[in-house]
Wavefront OBJ file of the C-alpha trace (Angstrom):
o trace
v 88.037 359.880 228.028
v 87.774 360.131 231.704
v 87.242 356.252 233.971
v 85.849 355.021 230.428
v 83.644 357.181 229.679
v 83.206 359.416 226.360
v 81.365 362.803 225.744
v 79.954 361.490 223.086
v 78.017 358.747 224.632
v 76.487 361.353 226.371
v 75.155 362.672 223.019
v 74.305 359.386 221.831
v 72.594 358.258 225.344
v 70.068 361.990 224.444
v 69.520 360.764 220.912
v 68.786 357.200 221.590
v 66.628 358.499 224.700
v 64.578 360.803 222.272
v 63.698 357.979 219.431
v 60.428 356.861 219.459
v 61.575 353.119 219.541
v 63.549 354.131 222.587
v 60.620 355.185 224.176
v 57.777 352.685 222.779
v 60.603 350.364 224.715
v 60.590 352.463 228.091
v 56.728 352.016 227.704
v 56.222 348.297 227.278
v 58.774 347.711 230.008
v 56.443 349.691 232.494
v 53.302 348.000 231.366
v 55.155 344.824 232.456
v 56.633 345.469 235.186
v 54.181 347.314 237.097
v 51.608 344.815 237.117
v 53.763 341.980 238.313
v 55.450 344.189 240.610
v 51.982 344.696 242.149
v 50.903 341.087 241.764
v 53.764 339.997 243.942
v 53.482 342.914 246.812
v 49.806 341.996 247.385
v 50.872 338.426 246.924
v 53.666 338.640 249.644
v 51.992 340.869 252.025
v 48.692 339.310 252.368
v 50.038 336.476 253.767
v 51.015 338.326 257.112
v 47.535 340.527 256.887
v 45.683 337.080 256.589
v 47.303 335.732 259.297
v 47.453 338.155 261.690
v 44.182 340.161 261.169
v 42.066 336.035 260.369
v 41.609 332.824 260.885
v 40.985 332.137 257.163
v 44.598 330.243 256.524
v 43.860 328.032 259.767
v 41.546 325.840 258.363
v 42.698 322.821 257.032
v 43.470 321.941 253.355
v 44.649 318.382 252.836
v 45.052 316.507 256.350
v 46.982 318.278 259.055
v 48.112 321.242 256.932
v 46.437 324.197 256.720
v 45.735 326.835 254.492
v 48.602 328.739 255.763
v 51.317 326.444 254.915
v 49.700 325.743 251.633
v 49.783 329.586 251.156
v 53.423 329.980 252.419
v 54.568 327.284 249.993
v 52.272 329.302 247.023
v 54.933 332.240 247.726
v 57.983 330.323 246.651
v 56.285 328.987 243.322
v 55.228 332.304 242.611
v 58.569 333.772 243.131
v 60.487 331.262 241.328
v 57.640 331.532 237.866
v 57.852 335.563 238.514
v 61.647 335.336 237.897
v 61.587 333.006 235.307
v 58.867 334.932 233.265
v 61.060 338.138 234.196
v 64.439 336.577 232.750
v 62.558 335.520 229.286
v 60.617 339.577 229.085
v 64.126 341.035 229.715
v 65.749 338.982 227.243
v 63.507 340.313 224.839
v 63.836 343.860 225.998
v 67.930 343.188 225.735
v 67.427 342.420 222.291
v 65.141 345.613 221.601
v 67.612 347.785 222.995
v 70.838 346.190 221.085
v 68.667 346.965 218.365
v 68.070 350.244 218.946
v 71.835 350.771 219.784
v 72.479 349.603 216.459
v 69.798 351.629 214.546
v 71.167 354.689 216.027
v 74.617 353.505 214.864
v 76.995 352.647 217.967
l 1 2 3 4 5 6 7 8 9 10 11 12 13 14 15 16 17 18 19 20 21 22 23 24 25 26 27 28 29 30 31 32 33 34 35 36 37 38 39 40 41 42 43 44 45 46 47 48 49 50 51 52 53 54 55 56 57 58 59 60 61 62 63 64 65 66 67 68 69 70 71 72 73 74 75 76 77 78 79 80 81 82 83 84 85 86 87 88 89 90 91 92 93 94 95 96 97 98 99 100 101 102 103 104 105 106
């Protein structure tokens, strides 16, 4: 054993890696995550191409605010509902992979 660590789980780590439910896992994890990973680039970075390259966000939405603060504002909702649907999906992938830690019998 050498800082905690076991040649063994090296061999396990390889076997669990090579299981189909292993990778099925690996699989639905990048079908979620690369869309919303996506989503929130073009989300985030539009906001300085809009404003810097239009006049689109200047108009105004309700009263004296414009487009542009409604759009700023947008960005911290969609952060805060991007991590809060990413805490409940990697719950459920924590679960998946206890599981198939346990199936492969560590």
């Amino acid at each position: 054993m050498e800082d905690g660590f076991m040649a063994d789980d090296t061999m396990a780590y390889s076997e669990i890696a090579k299981s189909p439910s292993f990778r099925a896992l690996v699989e639905r994890k990048k079908r979620f995550l690369v869309p919303i990973t996506l989503f929130f680039l073009v989300f985030y970075f539009l906001l300085p191409v809009l404003t810097s390259y239009t006049t689109v966000l200047n108009h105004h939405a309700v009263g004296a605010i414009t487009w542009g603060w409604v759009y700023g504002f947008a960005q911290f909702v969609m952060t805060w509902t991007l991590c809060g649907i990413y805490t409940k999906q990697a719950a459920r992938f924590d679960a998946e992979v206890s599981a198939i830690v346990a199936e492969n019998g560590k």
